[in-house]
C-alpha positions, 0 to 999 in steps of 0.5 A: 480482535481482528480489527484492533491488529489492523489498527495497530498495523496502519499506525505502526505504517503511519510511523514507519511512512513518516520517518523512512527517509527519501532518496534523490535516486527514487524520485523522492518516493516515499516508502510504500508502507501503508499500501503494503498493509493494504497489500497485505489485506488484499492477499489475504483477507476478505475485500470488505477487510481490505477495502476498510484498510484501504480507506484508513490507510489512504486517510492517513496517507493523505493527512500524513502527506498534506494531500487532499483527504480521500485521493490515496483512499481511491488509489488504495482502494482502486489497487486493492480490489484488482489484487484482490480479484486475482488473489485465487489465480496465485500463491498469496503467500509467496516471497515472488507474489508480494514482490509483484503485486507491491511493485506493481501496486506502488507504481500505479498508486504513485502514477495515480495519485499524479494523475489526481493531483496534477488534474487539480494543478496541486502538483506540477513535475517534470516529466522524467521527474514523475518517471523516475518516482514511478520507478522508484516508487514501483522498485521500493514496492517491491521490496518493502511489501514481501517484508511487510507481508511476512511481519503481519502473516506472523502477527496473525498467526500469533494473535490467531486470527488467521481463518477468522476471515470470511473468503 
């Protein structure tokens, strides 16, 4: 059961990443949302959970983004066990921890991934183009992950699969 809402949660990511819109003022940032599921799992789950997330959501990123396969998956997986190597030195189900660990998170997968990217010349951006996406990246992090937290804390206390995990 516990597998299936995670299905269910990155495709309705994928959806919901696919169709946000885009502002010039963010960089062209596109909306965190499947790193927040990841974010999600990395707060509250066991690694081996997040790291499955991590890998799927990552795969669907890339497909999603035209990026070679795998480069999301690193950066996901990468943020996901930082966050959760820290998960027991902070209040996992706070409004103001979610908000960090999803700026934070979104800012180093996008630098991340332009990082990977611009080593294999598959990207090519101005510098204070690349700032201003981090940045924007970093600011949509932050308020896009607390809402996705709140929406699969709810869903896992209603489908009971809450404190099925193993720590």
């Amino acid at each position: 059961m516990k597998i299936l809402l995670m299905l269910l949660a990155l495709v309705a990511a994928a959806i919901l990443q696919a169709v946000f819109p885009t502002w010039r003022w963010t960089g062209q940032a596109t909306a965190p949302i499947l790193l927040g599921v990841v974010m999600y799992y990395a707060l509250s789950h066991s690694r081996a959970t997040m790291l499955q997330a991590a890998i799927l959501a990552g795969l669907l990123q890339d497909a999603l983004g035209m990026i070679p396969l795998g480069y999301s998956s690193f950066c996901f997986c990468m943020v996901g066990l930082g966050v959760s190597k820290f998960k027991d030195m902070v209040f996992v189900h706070e409004l103001v921890t979610h908000m960090i660990f999803g700026g934070l998170a979104s800012g180093l997968v996008t630098l991340g991934l332009y990082m990977l990217l611009s080593k294999d010349d598959l990207v090519t951006l101005r510098p204070a183009w690349a700032f201003l996406k981090i940045t924007g990246s970093l600011l949509l992090g932050a308020l896009i992950v607390p809402l996705e937290c709140e929406v699969l804390t709810s869903l896992d206390r209603m489908m009971g699969t809450v404190g099925t995990e193993e720590a």
